[in-house]
Each structure stands twice: as structure tokens, then as C-alpha cells.
PAFI-703670 format. One line per 3 residues: number of its first residue (from 0); for each residue x, y, z of C-alpha. Coordinates in steps of 0.2 Angstrom, whole numbers, always signed. Layout:
# residues N
NUM> X Y Z; ...
This chain:
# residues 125
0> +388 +366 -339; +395 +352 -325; +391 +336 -326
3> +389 +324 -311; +394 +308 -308; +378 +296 -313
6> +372 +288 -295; +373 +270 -295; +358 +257 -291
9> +357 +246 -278; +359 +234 -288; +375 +240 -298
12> +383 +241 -280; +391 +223 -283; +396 +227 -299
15> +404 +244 -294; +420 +248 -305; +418 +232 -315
18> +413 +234 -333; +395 +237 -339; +383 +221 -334
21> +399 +212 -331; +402 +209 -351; +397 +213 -365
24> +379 +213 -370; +372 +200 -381; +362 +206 -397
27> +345 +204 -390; +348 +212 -374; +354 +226 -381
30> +341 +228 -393; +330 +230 -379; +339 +241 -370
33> +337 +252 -385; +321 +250 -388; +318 +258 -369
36> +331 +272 -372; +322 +278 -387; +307 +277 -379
39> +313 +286 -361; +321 +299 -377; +308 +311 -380
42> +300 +323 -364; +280 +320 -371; +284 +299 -366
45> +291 +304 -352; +278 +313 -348; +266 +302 -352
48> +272 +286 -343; +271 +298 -324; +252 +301 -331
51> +249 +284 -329; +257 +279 -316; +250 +295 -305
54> +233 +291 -312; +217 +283 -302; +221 +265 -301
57> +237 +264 -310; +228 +266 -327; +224 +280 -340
60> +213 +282 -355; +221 +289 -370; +209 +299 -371
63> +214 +310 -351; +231 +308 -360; +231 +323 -373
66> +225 +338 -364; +240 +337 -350; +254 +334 -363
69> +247 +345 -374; +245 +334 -391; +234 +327 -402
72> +227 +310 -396; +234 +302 -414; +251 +310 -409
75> +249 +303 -391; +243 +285 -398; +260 +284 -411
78> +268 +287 -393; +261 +273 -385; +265 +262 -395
81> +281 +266 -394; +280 +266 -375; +271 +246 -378
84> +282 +242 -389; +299 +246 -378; +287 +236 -365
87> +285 +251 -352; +265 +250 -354; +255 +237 -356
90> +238 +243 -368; +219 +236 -366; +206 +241 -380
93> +188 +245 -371; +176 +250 -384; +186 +264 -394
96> +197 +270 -381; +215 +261 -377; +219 +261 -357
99> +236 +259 -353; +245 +254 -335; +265 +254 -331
102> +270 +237 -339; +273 +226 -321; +291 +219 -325
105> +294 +235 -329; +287 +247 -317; +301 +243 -300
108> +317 +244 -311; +309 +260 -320; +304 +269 -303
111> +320 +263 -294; +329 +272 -309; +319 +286 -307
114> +319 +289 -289; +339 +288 -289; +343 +299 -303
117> +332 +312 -294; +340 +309 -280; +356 +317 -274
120> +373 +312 -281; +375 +297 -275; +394 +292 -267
123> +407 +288 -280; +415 +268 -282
């Protein structure tokens, strides 16, 4: 297996070759981080945040969320929440279904992310 270098964002560019963040993370901050890594961790979440954001409207029922990954809406609901929780989605009750949306302050970062690791290799610092 070969590995590639990891592309940089846009926003990395100024902080090329320096260490990570420019220092060391504070507690919080990288509780949060973590939270979002475990949650960007298993394929079904994955899956199920490009559900959403390819949906009509930017917003998906739980309920259109379990034929297309395959699971058991109490399965996909445990993973919602861990997808709220890491603040990726944001969650609205209606009745007795739960809709779910890209979290805003999340969304640009997350695509950006995506869109450049999908992307070729990026030039190296």
C-alpha cells in the first residue's frame, strides 16, 4: 500500500511546515476535534452526512435515512446523535420524525475538507 502526502487547505497554506495549529491544542479544542474524528470514523455517518447534504432542501428525515444506508432507523438515530453531538448536524423534532441539516458553522470547513482530500495530491510545503 503507498501512502500520499495529505493535501493542505487553503487555509494551512500560512501555516505550511509550522507545527500543527501553530501550538499545541488546548483541552477543549481538542476535545472537539475528537468528538468530529469519531464521528467522521465510521462509513454509515459518513454516509449519512452526504444524504443530507445531497437531499431536497439541505434537509433529510430519519426516516429516507435508513433504506439508503442500509440500517435500522434506531441504528441510524444512535448515529445521529453522534453526528449532533460532534456538531456536524443540527436535529428538528416534527411530530415523530427527527430532520436533520448540515450544521452551518460546520458545513464550509467540512465540504472544503472534503473536496480537497478528494482532490489530487496537492503540491508539497
Amino acid at each position: 500500500m503507498t501512502s500520499a502526502p495529505l493535501p493542505l487547505l487553503a487555509s494551512d497554506l500560512a501555516a505550511c511546515c509550522s507545527p500543527l495549529a501553530g501550538g499545541a491544542l488546548d483541552d477543549a479544542t481538542a476535545g472537539r476535534l475528537a468528538r468530529v474524528f469519531h464521528a467522521l470514523g465510521d462509513r454509515h455517518r459518513v454516509r449519512l452526512l452526504s444524504l443530507i447534504a445531497a437531499a431536497d432542501g439541505g434537509e433529510a428525515c430519519v426516516c429516507d435515512l435508513t433504506a439508503p444506508v442500509g440500517l435500522a432507523q434506531p441504528t441510524v438515530s444512535h448515529h445521529m446523535k453522534l453526528l449532533v453531538e460532534a456538531g456536524l448536524v443540527t436535529r428538528q423534532q416534527r411530530g415523530k420524525w427527527a430532520y436533520y441539516r448540515l450544521a452551518p458553522e460546520a458545513a464550509t470547513p467540512l465540504g472544503d475538507m472534503l473536496r480537497v482530500l478528494l482532490a489530487a495530491p496537492a503540491a508539497v510545503c
